[in-house]
Biopython code that builds the backbone (N, CA, C, O; Angstrom):
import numpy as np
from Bio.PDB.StructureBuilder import StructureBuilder

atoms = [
    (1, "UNK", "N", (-4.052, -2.574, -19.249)),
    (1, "UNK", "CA", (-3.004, -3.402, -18.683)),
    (1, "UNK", "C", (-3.622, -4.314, -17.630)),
    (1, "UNK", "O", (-4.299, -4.009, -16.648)),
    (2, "UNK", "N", (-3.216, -5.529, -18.081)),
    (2, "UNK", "CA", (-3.322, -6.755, -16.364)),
    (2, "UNK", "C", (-2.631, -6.642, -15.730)),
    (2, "UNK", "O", (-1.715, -5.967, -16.198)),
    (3, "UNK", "N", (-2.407, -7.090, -14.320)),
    (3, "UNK", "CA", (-1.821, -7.550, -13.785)),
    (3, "UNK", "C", (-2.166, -8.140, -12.904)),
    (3, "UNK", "O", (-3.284, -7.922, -12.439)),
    (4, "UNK", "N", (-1.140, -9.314, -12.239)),
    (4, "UNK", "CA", (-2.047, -10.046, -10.973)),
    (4, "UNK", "C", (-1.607, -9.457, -9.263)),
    (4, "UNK", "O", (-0.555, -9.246, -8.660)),
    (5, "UNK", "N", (-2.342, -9.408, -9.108)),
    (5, "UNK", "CA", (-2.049, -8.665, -7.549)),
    (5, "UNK", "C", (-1.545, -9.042, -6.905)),
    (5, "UNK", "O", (-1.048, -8.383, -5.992)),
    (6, "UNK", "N", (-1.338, -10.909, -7.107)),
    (6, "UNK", "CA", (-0.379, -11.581, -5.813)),
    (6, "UNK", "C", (1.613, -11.177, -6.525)),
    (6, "UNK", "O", (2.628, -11.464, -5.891)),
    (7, "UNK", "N", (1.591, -10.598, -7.700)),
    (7, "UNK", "CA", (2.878, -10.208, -7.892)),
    (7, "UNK", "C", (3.250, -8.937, -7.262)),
    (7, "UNK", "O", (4.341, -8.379, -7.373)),
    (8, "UNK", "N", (2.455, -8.623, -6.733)),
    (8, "UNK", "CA", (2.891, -6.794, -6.710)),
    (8, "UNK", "C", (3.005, -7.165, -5.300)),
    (8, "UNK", "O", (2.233, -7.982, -4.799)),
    (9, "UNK", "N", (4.183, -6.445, -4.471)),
    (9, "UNK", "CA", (4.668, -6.398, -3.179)),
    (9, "UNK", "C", (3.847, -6.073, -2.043)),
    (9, "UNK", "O", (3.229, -5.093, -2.459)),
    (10, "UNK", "N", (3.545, -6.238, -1.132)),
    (10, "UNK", "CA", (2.708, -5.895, -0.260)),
    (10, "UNK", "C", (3.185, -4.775, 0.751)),
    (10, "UNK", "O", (4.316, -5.070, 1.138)),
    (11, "UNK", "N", (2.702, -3.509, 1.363)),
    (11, "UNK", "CA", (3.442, -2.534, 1.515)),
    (11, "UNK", "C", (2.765, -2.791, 3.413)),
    (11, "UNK", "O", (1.645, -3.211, 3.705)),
    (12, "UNK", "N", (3.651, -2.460, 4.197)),
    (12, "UNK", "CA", (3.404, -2.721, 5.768)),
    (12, "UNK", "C", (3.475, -2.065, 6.732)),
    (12, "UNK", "O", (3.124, -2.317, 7.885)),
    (13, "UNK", "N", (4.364, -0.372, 5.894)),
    (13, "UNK", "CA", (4.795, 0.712, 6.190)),
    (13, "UNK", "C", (3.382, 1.084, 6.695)),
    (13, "UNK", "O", (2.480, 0.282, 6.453)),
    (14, "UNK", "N", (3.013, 2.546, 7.567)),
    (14, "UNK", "CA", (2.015, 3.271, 8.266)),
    (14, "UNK", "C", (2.679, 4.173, 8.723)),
    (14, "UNK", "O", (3.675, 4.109, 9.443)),
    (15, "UNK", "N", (1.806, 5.605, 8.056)),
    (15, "UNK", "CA", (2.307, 6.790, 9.014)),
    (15, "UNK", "C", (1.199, 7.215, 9.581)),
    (15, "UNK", "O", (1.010, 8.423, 9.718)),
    (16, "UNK", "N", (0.302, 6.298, 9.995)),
    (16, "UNK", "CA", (-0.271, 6.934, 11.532)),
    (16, "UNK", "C", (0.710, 7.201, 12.744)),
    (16, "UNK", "O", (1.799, 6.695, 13.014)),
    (17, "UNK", "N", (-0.191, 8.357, 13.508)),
    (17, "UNK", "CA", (0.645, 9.222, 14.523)),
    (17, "UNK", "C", (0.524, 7.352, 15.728)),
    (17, "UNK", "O", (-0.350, 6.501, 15.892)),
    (18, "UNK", "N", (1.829, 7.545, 16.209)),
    (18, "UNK", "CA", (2.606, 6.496, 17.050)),
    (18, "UNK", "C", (1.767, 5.955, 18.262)),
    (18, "UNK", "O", (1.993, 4.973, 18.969)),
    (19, "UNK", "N", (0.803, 6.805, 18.308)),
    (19, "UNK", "CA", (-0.160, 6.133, 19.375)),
    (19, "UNK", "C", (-1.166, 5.642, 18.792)),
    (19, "UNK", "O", (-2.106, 5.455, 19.564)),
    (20, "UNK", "N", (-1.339, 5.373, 17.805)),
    (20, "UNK", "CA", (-2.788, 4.806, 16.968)),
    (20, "UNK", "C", (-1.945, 3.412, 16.074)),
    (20, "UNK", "O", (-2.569, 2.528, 15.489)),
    (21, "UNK", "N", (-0.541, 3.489, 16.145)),
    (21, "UNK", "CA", (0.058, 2.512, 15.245)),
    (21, "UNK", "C", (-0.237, 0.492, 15.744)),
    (21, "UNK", "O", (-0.403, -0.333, 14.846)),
    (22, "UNK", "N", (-0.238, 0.127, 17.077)),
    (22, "UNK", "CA", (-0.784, -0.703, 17.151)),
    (22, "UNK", "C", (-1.943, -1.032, 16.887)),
    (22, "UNK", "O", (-2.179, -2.213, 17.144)),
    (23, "UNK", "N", (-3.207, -0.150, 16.253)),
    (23, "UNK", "CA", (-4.396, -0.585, 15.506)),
    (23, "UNK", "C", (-4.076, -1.304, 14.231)),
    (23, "UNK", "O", (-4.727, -2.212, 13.714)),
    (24, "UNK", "N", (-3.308, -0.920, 13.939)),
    (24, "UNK", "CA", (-2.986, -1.266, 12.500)),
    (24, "UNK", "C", (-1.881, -1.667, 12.434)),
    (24, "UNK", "O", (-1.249, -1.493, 11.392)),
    (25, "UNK", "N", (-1.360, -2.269, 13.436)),
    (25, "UNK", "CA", (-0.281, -3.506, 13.438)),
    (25, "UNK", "C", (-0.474, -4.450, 12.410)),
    (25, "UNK", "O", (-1.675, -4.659, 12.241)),
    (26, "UNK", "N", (0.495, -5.313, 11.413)),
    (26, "UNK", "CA", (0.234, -6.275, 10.895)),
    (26, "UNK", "C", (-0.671, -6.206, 9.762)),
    (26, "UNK", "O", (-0.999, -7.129, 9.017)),
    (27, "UNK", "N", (-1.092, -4.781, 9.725)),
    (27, "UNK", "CA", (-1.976, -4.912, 7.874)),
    (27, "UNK", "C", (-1.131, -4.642, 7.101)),
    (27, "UNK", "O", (-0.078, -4.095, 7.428)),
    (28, "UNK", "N", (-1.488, -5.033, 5.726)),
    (28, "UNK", "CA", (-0.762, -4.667, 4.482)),
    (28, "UNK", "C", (-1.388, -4.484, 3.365)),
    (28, "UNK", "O", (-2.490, -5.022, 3.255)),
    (29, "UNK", "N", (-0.906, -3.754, 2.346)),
    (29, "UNK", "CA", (-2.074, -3.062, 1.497)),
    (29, "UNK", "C", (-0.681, -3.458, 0.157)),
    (29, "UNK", "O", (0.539, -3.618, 0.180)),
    (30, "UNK", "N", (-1.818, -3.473, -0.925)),
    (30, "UNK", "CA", (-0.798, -3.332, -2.184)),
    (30, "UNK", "C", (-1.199, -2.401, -3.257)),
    (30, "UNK", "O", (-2.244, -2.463, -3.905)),
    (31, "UNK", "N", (-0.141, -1.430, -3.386)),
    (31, "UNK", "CA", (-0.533, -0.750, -4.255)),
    (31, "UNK", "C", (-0.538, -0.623, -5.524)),
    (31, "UNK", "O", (0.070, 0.219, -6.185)),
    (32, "UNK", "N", (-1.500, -1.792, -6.035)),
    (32, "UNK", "CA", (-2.118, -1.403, -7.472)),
    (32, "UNK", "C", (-1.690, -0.509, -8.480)),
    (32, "UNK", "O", (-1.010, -0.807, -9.462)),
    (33, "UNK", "N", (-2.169, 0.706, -8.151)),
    (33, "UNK", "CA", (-1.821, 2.007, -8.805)),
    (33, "UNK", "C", (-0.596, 2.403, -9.374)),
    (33, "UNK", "O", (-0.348, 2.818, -10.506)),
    (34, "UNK", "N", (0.323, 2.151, -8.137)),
    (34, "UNK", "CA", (1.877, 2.348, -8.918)),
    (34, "UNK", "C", (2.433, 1.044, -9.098)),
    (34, "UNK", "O", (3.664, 1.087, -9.080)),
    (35, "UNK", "N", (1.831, -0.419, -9.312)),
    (35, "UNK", "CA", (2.293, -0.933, -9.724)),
    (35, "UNK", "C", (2.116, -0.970, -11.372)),
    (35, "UNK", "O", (3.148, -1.153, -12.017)),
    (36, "UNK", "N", (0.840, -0.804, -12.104)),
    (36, "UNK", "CA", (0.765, 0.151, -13.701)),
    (36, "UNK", "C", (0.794, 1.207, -13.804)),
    (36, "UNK", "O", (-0.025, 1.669, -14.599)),
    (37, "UNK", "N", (1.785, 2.258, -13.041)),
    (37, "UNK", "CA", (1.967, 3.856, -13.301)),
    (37, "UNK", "C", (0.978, 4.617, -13.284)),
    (37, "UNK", "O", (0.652, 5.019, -14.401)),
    (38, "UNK", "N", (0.221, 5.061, -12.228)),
    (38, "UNK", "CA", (-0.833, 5.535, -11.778)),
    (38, "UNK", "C", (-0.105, 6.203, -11.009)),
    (38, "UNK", "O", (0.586, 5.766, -10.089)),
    (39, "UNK", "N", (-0.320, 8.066, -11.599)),
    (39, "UNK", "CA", (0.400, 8.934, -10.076)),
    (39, "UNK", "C", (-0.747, 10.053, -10.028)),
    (39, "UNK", "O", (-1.241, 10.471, -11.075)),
    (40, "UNK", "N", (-1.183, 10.556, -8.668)),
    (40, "UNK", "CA", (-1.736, 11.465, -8.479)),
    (40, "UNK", "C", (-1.122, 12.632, -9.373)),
    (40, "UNK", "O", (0.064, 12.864, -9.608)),
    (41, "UNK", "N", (-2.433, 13.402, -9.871)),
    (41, "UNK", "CA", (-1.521, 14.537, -10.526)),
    (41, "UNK", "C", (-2.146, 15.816, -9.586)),
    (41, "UNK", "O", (-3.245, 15.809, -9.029)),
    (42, "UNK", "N", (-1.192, 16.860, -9.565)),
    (42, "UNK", "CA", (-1.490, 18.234, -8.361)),
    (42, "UNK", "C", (-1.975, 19.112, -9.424)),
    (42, "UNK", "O", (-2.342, 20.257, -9.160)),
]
sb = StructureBuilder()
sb.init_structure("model")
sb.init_model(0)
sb.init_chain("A")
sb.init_seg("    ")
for serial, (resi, resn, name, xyz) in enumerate(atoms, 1):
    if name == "N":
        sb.init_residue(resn, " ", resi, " ")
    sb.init_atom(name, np.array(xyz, "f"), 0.0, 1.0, " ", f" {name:<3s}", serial, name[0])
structure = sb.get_structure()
């Protein structure tokens, strides 16, 4: 499967602990993976 990466949503969410969250103010990551059904399996 293709796909182009500028379609897939950009995610902005962070659960770093609340005192480390202004490091990582303002990044955004896209996740690839579940955008063609890619799930960790346990």
């Amino acid at each position: 499967m293709i796909i182009n990466p500028e379609n897939v949503p950009d995610k902005i969410s962070s659960n770093y602990p609340q005192q480390f969250k202004h490091l990582v103010a303002g990044r955004s990551k896209k996740r690839l993976g579940d955008a063609v059904g890619i799930k960790i399996l346990e």
